[in-house]
C-alpha positions in Angstrom: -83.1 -3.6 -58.8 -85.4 -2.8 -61.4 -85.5 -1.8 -64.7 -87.9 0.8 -63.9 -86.1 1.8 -60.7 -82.7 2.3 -62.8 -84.7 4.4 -65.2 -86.3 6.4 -62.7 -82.5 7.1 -61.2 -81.2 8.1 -64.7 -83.9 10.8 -65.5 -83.8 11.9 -61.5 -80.2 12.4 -62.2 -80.0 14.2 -65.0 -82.8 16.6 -64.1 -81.4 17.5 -61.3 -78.0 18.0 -63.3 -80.1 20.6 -65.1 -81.7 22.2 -62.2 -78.4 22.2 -60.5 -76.8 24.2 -63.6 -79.3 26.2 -64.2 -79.0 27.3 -60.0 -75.1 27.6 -60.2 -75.5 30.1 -63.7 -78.6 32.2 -62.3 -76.7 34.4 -59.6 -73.6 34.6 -62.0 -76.2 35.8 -64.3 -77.5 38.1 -61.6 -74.0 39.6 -61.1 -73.7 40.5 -64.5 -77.1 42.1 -64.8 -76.1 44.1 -61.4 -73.0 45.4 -62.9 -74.3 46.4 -66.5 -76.4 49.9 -66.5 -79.9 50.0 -66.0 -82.4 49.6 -68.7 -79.8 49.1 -71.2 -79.3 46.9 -73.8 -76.9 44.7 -71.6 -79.7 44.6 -68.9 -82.0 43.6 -71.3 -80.1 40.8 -72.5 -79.5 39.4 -69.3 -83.3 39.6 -68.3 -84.2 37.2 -71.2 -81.5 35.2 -70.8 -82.8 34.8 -66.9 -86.3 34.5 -68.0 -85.1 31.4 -70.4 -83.0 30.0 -67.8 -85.7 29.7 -65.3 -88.7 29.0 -67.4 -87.2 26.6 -70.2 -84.8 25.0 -67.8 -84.6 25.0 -64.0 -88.1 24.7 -63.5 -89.3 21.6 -65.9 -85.7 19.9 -64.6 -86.9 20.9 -60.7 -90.5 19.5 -61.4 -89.0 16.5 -63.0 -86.3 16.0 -60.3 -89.0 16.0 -57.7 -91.3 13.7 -59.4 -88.3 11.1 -60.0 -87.1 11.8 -56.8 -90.1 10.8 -55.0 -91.2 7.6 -57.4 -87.4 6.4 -56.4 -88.3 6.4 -52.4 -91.6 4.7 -53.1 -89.9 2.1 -55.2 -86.7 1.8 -52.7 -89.1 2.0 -50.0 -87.2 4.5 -48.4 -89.8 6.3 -47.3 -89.2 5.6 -43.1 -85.7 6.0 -43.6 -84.0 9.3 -41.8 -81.3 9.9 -44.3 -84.0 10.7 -46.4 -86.3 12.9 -44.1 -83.3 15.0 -44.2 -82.2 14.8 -47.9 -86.0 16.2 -48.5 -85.2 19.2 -45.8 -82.0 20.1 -47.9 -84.3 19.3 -51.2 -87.0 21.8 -49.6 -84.4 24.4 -48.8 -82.8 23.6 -52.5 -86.5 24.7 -53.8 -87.0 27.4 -51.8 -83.5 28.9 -53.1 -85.3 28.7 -56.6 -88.1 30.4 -55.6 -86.8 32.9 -54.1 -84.5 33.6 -57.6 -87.2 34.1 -59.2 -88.3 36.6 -56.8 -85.0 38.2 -57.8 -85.1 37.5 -61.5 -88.8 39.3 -61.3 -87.5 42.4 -59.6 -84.4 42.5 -62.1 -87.3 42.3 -64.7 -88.9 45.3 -63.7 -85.1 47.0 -63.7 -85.2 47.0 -59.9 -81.9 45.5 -58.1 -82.3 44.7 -54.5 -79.0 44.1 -53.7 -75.7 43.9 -55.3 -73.7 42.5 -57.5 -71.7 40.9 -54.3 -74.3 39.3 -52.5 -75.0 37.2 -55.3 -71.7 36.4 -55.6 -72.0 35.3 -52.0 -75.8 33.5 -52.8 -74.2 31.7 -55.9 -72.7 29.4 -53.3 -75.5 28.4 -51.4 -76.9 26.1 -54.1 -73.4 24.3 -53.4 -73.8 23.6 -50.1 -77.2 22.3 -50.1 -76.0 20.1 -53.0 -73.2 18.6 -50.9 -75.4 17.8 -48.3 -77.9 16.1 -50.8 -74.9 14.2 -52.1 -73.8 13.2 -48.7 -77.1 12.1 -47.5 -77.1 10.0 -50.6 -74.2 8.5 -50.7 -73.6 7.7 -46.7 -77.0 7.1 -45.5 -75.7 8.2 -42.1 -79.1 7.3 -40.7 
């Protein structure tokens, strides 16, 4: 294995430590901003903090764990492998989850909640279980 490979694994990882924090704390965030009053201070607050979250964090650590990601299967040559075919589906689904937050977190922007505070209780766990399917994948290489 090499050194570059090893490095590679240590940025993939902790980017997608970020991005994975960062999609856990959104939808609690979410549920807060829900439950406060509209276009009060509270709200306000929670709008920036969401903002921050997604632009500071979760999106340079998703960009980052993508590009790691993919230099890893290149430099594994894991490219034909099927474990990894269906890693990227979860990883795909995983971004799409992040897109579609910030659909939400632009609708909470312009103080107009689409849902509420209990379905993104209920959302916040979706990032979880396209996480422990990643991990699986990973780990097993079932195929």
């Amino acid at each position: 294995m090499s050194s570059i490979y090893l490095w590679l694994k240590f940025i993939h990882i902790l980017a997608l430590v970020s991005w994975m924090a960062g999609l856990f704390y959104l939808p609690r965030l979410f549920v807060y901003h829900a439950e406060s009053p509209r276009a009060s201070p509270q709200a306000d607050t929670f709008a920036i903090m969401e903002r921050r979250l997604m632009r500071v964090i979760m999106l340079p650590a998703m960009l980052v764990t993508w590009g790691t990601g993919l230099m890893l299967a290149i430099e594994g040559q894991f490219l034909a492998a099927g474990w990894l075919h269906a890693k990227l589906a979860l990883v795909i689904g995983l971004s799409a989850l992040h897109g579609y937050f910030s659909k939400l977190r632009k609708h909470f922007a312009k103080d107009n909640m689409l849902h509420s505070a209990k379905f993104y209780r209920l959302i916040n766990e979706a990032p979880t279980i396209l996480l422990a399917g990643i991990v699986f994948l990973v780990v097993f290489k079932p195929f």
